[in-house]
C-alpha positions as CSV (number, residue, x, y, z in Angstrom):
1,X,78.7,45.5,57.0
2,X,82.2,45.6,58.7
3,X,83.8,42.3,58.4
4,X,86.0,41.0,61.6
5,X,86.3,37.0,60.3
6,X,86.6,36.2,56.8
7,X,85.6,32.0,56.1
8,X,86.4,30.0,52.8
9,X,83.5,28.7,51.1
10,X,84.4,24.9,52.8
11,X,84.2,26.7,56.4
12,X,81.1,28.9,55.6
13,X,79.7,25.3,54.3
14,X,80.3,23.8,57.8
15,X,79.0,26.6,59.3
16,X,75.5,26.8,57.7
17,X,75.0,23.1,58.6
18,X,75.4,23.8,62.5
19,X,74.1,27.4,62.1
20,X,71.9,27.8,59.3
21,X,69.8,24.7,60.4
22,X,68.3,26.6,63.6
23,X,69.1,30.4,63.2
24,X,68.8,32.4,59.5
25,X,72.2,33.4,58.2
26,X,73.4,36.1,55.8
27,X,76.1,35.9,53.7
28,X,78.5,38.4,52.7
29,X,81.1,38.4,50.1
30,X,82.1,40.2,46.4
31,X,80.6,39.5,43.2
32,X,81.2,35.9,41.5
33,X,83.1,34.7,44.8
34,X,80.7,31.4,44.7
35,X,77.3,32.3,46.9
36,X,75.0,31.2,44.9
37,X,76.7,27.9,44.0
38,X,77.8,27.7,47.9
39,X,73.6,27.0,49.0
40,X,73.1,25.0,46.3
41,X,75.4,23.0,47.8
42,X,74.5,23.0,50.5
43,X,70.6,22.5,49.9
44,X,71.9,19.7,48.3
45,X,74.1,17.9,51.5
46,X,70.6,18.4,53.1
47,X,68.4,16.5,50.4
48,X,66.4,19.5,50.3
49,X,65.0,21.9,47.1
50,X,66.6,25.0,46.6
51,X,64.5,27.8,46.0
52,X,66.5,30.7,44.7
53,X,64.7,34.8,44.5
54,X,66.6,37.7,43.7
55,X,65.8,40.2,46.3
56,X,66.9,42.9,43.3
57,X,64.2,42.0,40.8
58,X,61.4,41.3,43.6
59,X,57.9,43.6,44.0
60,X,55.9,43.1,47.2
61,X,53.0,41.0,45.6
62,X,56.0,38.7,44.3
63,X,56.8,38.0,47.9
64,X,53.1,39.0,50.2
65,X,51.0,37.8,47.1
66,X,47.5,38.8,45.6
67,X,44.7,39.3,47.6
68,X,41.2,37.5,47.5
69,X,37.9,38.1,49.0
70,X,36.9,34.9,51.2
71,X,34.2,34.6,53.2
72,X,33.9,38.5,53.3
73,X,37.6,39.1,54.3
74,X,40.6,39.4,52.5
75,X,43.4,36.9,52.4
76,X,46.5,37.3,50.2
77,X,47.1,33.5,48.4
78,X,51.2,33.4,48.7
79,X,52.9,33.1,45.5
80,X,54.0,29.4,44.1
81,X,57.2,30.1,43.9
82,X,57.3,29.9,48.2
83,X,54.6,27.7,48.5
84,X,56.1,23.8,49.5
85,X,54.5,21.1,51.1
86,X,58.0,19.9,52.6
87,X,61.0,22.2,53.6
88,X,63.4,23.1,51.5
89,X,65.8,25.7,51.3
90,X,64.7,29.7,51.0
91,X,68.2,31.3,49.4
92,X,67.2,35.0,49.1
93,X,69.9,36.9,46.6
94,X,70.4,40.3,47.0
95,X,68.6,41.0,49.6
96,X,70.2,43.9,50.3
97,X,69.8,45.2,47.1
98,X,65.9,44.9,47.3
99,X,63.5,48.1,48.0
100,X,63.3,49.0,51.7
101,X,59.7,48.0,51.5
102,X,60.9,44.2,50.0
103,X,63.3,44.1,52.5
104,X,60.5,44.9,55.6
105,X,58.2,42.1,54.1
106,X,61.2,39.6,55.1
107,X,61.3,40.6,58.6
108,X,58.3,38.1,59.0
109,X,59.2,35.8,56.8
110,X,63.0,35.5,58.4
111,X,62.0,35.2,61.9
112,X,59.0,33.5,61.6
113,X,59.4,31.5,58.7
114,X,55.7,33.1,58.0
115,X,53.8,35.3,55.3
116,X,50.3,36.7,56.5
117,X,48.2,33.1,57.0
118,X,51.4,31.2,55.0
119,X,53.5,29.7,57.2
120,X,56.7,28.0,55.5
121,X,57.1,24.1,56.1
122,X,58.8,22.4,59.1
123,X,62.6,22.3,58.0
124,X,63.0,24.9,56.4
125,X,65.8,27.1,56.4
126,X,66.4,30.8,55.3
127,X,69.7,32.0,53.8
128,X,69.9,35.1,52.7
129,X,73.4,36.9,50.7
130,X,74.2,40.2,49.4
131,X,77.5,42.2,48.3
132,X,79.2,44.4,50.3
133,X,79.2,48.3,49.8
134,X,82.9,48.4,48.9
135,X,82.4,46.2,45.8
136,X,80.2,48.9,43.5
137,X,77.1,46.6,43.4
138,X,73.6,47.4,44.2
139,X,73.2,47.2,47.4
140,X,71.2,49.5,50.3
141,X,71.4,49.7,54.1
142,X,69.4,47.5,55.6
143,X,67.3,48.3,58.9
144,X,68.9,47.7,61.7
145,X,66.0,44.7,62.5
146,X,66.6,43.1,59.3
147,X,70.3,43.0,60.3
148,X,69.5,41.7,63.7
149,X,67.1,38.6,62.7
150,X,70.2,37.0,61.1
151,X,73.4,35.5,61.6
152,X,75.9,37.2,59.5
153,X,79.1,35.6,58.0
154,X,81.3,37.2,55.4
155,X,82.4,34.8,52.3
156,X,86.3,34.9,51.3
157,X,87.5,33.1,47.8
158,X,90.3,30.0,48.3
159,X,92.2,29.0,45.5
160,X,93.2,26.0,47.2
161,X,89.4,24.8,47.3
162,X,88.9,26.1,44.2
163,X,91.4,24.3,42.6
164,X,89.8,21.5,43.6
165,X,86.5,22.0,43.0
166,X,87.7,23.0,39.5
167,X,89.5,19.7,38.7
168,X,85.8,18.0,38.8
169,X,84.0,20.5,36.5
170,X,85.9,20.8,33.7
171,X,87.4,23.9,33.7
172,X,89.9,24.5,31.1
173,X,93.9,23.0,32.1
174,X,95.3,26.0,31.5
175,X,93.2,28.1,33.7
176,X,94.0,25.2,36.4
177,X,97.2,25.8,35.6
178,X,97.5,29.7,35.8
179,X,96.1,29.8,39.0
180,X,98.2,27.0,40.4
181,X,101.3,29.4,39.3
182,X,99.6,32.6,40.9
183,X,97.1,31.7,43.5
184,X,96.4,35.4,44.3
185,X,95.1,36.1,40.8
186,X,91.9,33.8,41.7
187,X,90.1,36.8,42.8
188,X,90.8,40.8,43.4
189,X,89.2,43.7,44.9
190,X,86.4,45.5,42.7
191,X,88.2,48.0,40.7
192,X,87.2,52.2,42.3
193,X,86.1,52.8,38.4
194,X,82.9,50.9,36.8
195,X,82.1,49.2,34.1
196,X,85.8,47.7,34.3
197,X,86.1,43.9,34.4
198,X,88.2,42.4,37.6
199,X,89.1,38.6,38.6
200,X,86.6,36.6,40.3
201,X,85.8,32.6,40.6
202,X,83.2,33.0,38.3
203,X,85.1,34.8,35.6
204,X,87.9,32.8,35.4
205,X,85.4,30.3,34.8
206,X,83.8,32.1,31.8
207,X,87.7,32.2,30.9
208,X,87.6,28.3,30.8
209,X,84.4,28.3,28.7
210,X,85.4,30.5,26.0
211,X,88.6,28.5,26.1
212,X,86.8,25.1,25.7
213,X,84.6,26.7,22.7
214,X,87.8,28.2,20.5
215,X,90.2,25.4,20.9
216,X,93.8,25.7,21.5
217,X,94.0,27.2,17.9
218,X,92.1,30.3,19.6
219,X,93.2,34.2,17.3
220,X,95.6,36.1,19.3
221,X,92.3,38.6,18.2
222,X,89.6,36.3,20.1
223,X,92.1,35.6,23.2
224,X,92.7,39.6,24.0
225,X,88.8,40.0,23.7
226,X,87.8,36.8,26.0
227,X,91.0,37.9,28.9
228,X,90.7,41.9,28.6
229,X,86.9,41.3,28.9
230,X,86.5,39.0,32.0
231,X,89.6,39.7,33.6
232,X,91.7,42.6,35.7
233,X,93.7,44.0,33.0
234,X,97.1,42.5,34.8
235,X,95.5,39.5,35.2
236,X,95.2,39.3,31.5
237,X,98.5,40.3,30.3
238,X,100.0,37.7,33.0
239,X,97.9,34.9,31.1
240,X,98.9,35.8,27.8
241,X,102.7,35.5,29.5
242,X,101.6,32.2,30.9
243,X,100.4,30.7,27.4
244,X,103.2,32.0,25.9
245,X,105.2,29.9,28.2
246,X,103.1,26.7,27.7
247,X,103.3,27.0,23.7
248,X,107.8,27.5,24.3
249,X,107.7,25.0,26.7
250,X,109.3,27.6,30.1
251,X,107.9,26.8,32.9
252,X,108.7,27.3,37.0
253,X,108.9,23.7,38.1
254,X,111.1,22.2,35.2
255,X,113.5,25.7,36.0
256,X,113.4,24.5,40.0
257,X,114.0,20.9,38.8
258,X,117.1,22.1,36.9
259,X,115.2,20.3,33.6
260,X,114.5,24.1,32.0
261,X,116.0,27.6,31.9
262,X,115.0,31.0,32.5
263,X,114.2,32.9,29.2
264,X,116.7,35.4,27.9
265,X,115.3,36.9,24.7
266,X,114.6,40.9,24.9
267,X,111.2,40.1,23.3
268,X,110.7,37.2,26.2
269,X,111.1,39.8,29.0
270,X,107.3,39.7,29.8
271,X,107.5,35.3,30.1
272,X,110.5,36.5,32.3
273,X,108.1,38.4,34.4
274,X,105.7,36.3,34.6
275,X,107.6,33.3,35.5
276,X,109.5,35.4,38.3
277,X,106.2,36.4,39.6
278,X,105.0,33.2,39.6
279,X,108.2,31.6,41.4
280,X,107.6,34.6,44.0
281,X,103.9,33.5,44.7
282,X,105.0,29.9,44.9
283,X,107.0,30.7,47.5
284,X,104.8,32.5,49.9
285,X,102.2,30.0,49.6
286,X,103.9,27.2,50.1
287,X,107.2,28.1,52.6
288,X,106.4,28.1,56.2
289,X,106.5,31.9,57.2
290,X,108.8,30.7,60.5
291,X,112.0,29.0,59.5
292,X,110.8,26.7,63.0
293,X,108.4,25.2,60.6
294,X,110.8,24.1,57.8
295,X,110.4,20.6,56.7
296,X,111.9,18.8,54.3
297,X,110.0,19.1,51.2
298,X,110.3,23.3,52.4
299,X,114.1,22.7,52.5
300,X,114.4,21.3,49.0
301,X,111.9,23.8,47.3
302,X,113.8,26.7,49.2
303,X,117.2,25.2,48.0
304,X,116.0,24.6,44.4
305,X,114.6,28.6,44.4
306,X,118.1,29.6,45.5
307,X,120.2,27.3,42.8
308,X,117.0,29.3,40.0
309,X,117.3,32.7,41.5
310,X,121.7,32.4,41.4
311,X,121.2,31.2,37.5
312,X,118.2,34.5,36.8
313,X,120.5,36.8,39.0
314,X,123.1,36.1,36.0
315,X,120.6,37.5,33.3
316,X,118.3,39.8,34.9
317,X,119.5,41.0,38.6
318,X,115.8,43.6,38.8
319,X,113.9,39.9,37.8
320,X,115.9,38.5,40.5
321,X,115.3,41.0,43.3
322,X,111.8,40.9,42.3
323,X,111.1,37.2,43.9
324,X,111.7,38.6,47.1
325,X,109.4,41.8,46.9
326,X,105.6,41.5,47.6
327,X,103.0,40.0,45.9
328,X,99.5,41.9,44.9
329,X,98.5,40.9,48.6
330,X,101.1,42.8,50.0
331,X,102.9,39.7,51.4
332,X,106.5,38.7,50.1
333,X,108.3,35.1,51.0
334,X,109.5,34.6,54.6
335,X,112.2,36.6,56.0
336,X,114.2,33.2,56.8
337,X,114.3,32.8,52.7
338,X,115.1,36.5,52.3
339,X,118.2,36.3,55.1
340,X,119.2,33.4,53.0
341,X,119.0,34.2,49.8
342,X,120.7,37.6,50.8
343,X,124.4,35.9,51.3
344,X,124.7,35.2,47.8
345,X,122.4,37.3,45.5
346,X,124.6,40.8,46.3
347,X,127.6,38.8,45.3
348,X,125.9,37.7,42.1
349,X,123.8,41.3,41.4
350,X,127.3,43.1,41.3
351,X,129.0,40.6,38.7
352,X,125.2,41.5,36.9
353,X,126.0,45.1,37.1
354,X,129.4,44.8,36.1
């Protein structure tokens, strides 16, 4: 499914209540982005039960049900896991991952809210999600009518909202903050090669469990095999940098606040890195991209990056240049920073050189 508008789980959350309500909708998105979680939710704003089946695991008499002689005809009883004597919410997983015949026995039930003689309470609403081809998961083409009976909207991970959903469920501070530092390391493409681990929502969540069970005390042993094995590799080195910083005490905002100092020790190159990378990604999130849009807080955070990338031009001019490439999304900090920052760093990068 070719995706033209991408929505963050809050904006896919409005839309189901004005959409979902009245029409069946399908969501799209990669693994662990939050789909699952996202109907619960909002089965929950709606007072209503959440019934969840996994379109991958499903056989037909799991959705038609078993038939039964009755008066000397046939009827199929519909399974109790569907069967509701109010509405509630019908959150079909994977349904495009479910046999083609699976997937035909929903045509009914999608636009009719009915299975043979089993019609579905009044109020009741159909959501159906799936992964997209791209990510590597099961998934199959479904028929074009399938496609047709629904409205389709594709998910898109927001570390902003995540952050705050996070904040009231516990997950661990220094996953909280890690991403604040490098907001595009929330989630990544699925990796070309299987069976590798990549950055989602949901595994930087199983990050903060594992966290919570060892305790800060946590084997430099234990911590490889909890990162390496939920995380993109990168990912996973950059958090080992990051710790490493919050057990010496470096960190971004006290270097912008002129309260810490840039690491200089050859075996602190990859803190270095880390902090430079996270300095860069604090930029592009939070500078307006046209120098129009400047305020004031944007005037003392782009002043306070000048003053820290002067002082890291002085020790490492490649760290230095670094800030002002592009991130992992291919973006780099506004070209009104970059013209401004480019009076005074090819001064400084010679007297580094020299």
């Amino acid at each position: 499914m070719n995706s033209q508008i991408t929505l963050s789980l809050r904006q896919v959350q409005d839309f189901l209540l004005h959409v979902a309500v009245c029409r069946p909708v399908f969501i799209w998105g990669p693994p662990g982005v939050g789909k699952s979680s996202l109907v619960e939710q909002f089965a929950e704003q709606l007072g209503l039960e959440c019934v969840s089946l996994l379109g991958s695991q499903l056989a037909a008499e799991d959705l038609i049900g078993i038939p039964k002689i009755d008066g000397g005809v046939s009827r199929f009883c519909p399974p109790a896991m569907i069967v509701r004597e109010r509405g509630f919410v019908l959150f079909i997983d994977e349904l495009n991952a479910a046999s083609p015949e699976i997937q035909k026995a929903f045509y009914s039930l999608i636009l009719e809210q009915r299975i043979g003689d089993y019609r579905l309470p009044a109020g009741t609403v159909v959501i159906g999600a799936g992964n997209r081809a791209q990510d590597g998961a099961l998934a199959r083409q479904m028929p074009s009518a399938l496609v047709n009976r629904m409205v389709h909207v594709h998910l898109k991970a927001s570390h902003r909202e995540w952050l705050e959903w996070a904040q009231s469920h516990d997950i661990h501070p220094w996953v909280l903050d890690y991403i604040r530092s490098r907001p595009t390391q929330l989630a990544t493409e699925v990796p070309p090669a299987k069976e590798e681990p990549f950055s989602t929502p949901r595994s930087w969540h199983c990050v903060s469990d594992a966290l919570h069970s060892f305790g800060e005390g946590i084997s430099a042993e234990h911590l490889d095999a909890v990162l390496f094995g939920c995380l993109t590799r990168e990912h996973a080195i950059g958090f080992k940098a990051f710790l490493k910083q919050v057990r010496n005490r470096f960190s971004v905002h006290r270097i912008l606040k002129g309260e810490g100092r840039w690491p200089e020790a050859p075996e602190d190159r990859d803190l270095a890195y880390f902090l430079t990378q996270s300095l860069r990604d604090m930029l592009v999130s939070e500078l307006p991209r046209k120098e129009a849009g400047v305020g004031r807080e944007s005037r003392e955070l782009a002043s306070a990056a000048r003053e820290a990338l002067k002082s890291l031009a002085r020790i490492d001019a490649e760290l230095a240049q670094s800030v002002l490439a592009e991130n992992d999304d291919g973006v780099r900090v506004p070209d009104w920073f970059v013209l401004d920052i480019a009076r005074e760093l090819p001064r400084l990068m010679q007297k580094a050189k020299a």
